[in-house]
C-alpha positions as CSV (number, residue, x, y, z in Angstrom):
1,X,-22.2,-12.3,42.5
2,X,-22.7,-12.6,38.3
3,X,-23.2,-15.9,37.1
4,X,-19.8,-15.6,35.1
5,X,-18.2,-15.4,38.5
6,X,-20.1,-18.1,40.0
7,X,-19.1,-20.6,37.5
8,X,-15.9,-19.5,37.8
9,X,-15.0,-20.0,40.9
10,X,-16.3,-23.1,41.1
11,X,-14.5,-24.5,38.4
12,X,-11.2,-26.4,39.2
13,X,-8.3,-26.0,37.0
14,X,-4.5,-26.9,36.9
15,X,-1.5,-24.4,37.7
16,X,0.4,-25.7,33.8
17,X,3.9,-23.7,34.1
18,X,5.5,-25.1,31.8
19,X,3.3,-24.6,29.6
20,X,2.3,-20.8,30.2
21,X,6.0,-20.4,29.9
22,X,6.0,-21.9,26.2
23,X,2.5,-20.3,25.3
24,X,4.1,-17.2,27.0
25,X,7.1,-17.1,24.5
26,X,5.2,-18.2,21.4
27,X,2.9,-14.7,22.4
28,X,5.8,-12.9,22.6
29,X,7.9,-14.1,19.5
30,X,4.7,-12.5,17.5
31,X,5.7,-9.4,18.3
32,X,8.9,-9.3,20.3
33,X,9.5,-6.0,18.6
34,X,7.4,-4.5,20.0
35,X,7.3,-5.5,23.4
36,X,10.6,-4.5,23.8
37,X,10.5,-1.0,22.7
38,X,7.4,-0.6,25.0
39,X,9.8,-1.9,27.5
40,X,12.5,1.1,26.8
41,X,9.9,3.4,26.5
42,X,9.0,2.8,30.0
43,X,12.0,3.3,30.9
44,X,12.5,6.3,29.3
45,X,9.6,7.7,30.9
46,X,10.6,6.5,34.5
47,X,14.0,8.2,34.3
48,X,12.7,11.3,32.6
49,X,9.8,11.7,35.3
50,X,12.4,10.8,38.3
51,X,14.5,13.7,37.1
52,X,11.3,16.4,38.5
53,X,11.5,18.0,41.6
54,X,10.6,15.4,44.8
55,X,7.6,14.2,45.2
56,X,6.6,14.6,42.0
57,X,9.9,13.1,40.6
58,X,13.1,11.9,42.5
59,X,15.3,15.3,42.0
60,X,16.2,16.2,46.0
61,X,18.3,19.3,46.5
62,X,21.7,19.3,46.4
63,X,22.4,17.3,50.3
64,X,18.9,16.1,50.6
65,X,18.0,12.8,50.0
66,X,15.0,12.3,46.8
67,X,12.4,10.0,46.5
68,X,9.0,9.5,45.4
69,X,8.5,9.7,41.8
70,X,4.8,10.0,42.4
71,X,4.2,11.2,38.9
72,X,5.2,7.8,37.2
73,X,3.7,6.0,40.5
74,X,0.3,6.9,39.4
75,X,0.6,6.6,35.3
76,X,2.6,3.0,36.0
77,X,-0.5,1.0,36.2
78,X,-2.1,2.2,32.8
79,X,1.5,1.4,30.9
80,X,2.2,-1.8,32.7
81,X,-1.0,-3.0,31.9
82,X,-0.6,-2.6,28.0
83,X,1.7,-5.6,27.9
84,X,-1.8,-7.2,28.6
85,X,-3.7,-5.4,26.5
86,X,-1.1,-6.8,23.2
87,X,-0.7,-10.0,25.0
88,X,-4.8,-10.3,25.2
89,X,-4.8,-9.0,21.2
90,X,-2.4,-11.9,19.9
91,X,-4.0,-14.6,22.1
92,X,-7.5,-13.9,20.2
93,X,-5.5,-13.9,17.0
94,X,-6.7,-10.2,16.2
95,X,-4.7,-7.5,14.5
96,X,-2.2,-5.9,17.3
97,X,-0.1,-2.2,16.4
98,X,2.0,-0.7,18.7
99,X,-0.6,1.4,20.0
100,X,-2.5,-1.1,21.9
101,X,0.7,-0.7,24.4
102,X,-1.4,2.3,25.4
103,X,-4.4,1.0,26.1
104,X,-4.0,0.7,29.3
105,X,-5.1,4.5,29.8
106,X,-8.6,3.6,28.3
107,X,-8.8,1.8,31.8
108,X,-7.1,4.1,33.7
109,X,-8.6,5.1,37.0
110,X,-9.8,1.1,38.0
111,X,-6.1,0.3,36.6
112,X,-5.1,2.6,39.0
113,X,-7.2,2.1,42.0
114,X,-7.0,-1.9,41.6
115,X,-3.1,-0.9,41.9
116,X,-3.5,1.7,45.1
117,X,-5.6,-0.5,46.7
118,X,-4.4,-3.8,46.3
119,X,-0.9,-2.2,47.3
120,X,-1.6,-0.5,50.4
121,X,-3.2,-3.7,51.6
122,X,-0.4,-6.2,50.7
123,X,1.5,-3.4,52.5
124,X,-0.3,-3.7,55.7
125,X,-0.4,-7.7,55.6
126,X,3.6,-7.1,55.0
127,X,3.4,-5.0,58.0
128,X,1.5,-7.0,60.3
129,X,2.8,-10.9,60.1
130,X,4.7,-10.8,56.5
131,X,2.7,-14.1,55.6
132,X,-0.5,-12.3,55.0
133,X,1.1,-9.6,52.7
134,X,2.7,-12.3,50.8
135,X,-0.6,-14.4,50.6
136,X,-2.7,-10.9,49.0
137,X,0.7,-10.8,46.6
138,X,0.0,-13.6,45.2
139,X,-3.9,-13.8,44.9
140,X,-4.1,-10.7,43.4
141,X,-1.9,-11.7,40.3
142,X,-5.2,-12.0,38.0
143,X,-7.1,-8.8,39.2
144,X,-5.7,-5.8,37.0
145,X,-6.3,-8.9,34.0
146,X,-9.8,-8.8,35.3
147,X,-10.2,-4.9,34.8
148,X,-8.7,-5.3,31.4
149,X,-10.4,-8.2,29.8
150,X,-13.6,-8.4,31.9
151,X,-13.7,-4.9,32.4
152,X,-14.4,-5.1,36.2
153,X,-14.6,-2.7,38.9
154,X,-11.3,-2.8,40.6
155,X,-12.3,-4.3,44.0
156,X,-14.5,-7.1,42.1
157,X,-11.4,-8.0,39.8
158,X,-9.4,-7.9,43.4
159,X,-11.9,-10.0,44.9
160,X,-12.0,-12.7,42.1
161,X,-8.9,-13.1,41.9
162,X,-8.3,-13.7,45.5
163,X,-10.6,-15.9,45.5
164,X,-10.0,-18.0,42.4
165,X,-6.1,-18.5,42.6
166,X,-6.4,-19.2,46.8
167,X,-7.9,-22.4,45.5
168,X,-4.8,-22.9,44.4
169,X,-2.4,-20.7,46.0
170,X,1.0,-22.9,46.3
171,X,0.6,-23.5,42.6
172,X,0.7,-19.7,41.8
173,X,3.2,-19.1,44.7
174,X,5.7,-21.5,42.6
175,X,5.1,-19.6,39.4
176,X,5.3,-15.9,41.1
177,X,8.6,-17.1,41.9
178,X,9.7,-18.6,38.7
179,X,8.7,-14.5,36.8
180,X,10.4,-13.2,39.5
181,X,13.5,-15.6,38.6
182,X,13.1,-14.7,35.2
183,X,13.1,-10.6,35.6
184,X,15.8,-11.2,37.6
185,X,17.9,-13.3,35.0
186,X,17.0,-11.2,32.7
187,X,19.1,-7.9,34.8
188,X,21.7,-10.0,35.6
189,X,22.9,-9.9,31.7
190,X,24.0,-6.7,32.4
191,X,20.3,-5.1,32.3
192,X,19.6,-5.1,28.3
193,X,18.4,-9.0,29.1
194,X,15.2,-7.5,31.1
195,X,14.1,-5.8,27.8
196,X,12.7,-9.0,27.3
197,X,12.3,-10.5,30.1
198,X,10.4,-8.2,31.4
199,X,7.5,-8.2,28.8
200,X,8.0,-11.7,28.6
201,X,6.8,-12.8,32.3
202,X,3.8,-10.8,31.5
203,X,3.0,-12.9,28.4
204,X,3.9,-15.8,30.6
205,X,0.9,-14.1,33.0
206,X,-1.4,-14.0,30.5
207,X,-1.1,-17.1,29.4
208,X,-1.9,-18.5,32.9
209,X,-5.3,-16.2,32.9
210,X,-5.9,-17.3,29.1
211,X,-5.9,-21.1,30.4
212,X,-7.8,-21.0,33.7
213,X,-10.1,-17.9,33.0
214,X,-10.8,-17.6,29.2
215,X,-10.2,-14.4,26.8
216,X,-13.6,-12.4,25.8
217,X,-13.5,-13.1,21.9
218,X,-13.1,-9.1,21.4
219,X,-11.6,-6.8,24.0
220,X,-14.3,-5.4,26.1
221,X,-16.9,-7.3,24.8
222,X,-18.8,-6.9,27.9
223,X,-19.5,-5.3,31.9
224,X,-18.9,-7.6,34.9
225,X,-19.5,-6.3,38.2
């Protein structure tokens, strides 16, 4: 274990909601713009991908029932993790562009193994007594954030954050829910409200990991393993 992780997760910290939720929004305001065309672009890409043939998209012939949209499955990781890559920019007060939304492909195969991995296991704890699943749910909120600031191998950024947010699980169980009310709020206004909803609980996210974890002062400033 690195010396960085040590301290870590020893340290003790507070679960703030409130106040990732107004340090959240303040991120966002600086370039709501921004997030929410990323936002539509995402969608555009999800319903242009889901319109291929099954697996690769969710087009089924005509009688047959479609699914899978592996395609977008796989590239999802990379774009959802550019609302971090901004969010990280404007919390170190450094220049952001629309581009950095696509950083998340600089990181892409631990993006998308931290993802695969960390899924199939939540699935299995789902599977086997529920209460596990939903325990790995939570604790891995922080690990892609771990890939993408700390630049960490994806079962080190997994493992960290498990550790570091069981210390205070509950706390982070309460705020999982409060995004998920948000996302949710945000659809019920007839969809168009999760154009900013959406990017906004993962502002609200990186608030939380800017408080209890600490930015690097430039992106990738250094290797954790």
């Amino acid at each position: 274990m690195s010396s960085f992780n040590a301290d870590l997760l020893n340290r003790d910290y507070e679960v703030k909601i409130g106040e990732y939720f107004g340090r959240g929004w303040a991120i966002f305001k600086e370039f709501a713009w921004g997030y929410i065309l990323f936002t539509l672009v995402i969608g555009i890409i999800s319903g242009l991908l889901s319109q291929l043939p099954s697996p690769l998209g969710m087009r089924a012939p005509e009688g047959e029932l479609g699914g899978g949209n592996l395609l977008f499955s796989i590239i999802s990781p990379a774009l959802g993790a550019g609302f971090y890559f901004v969010s990280f920019q404007i919390a170190r007060n450094r220049p952001k562009n629309f581009s950095d939304f696509f950083g998340g492909f600089k990181k892409f195969l631990p993006l998308f193994l931290t993802s695969l991995v960390s899924g199939i296991l939540i699935f299995l704890g789902l599977i086997a007594l529920v209460i596990p699943g939903i325990y790995l749910a939570v604790a891995y909120m922080f690990a892609q954030l771990f890939v993408i600031d700390k630049n960490m191998s994806f079962w080190s950024a997994m493992e960290t954050s498990r550790k570091l947010i069981s210390k205070r699980w509950f706390s982070f169980l309460i705020l999982s829910f409060a995004l998920g009310l948000l996302v949710l709020a945000g659809f019920l206004l007839l969809g168009v409200g999760a154009l900013v909803t959406i990017p906004l609980s993962t502002c609200v996210l990186a608030a939380a990991y800017e408080d209890i974890v600490g930015l690097n002062s430039v992106s990738e400033e250094s290797s954790w393993s």
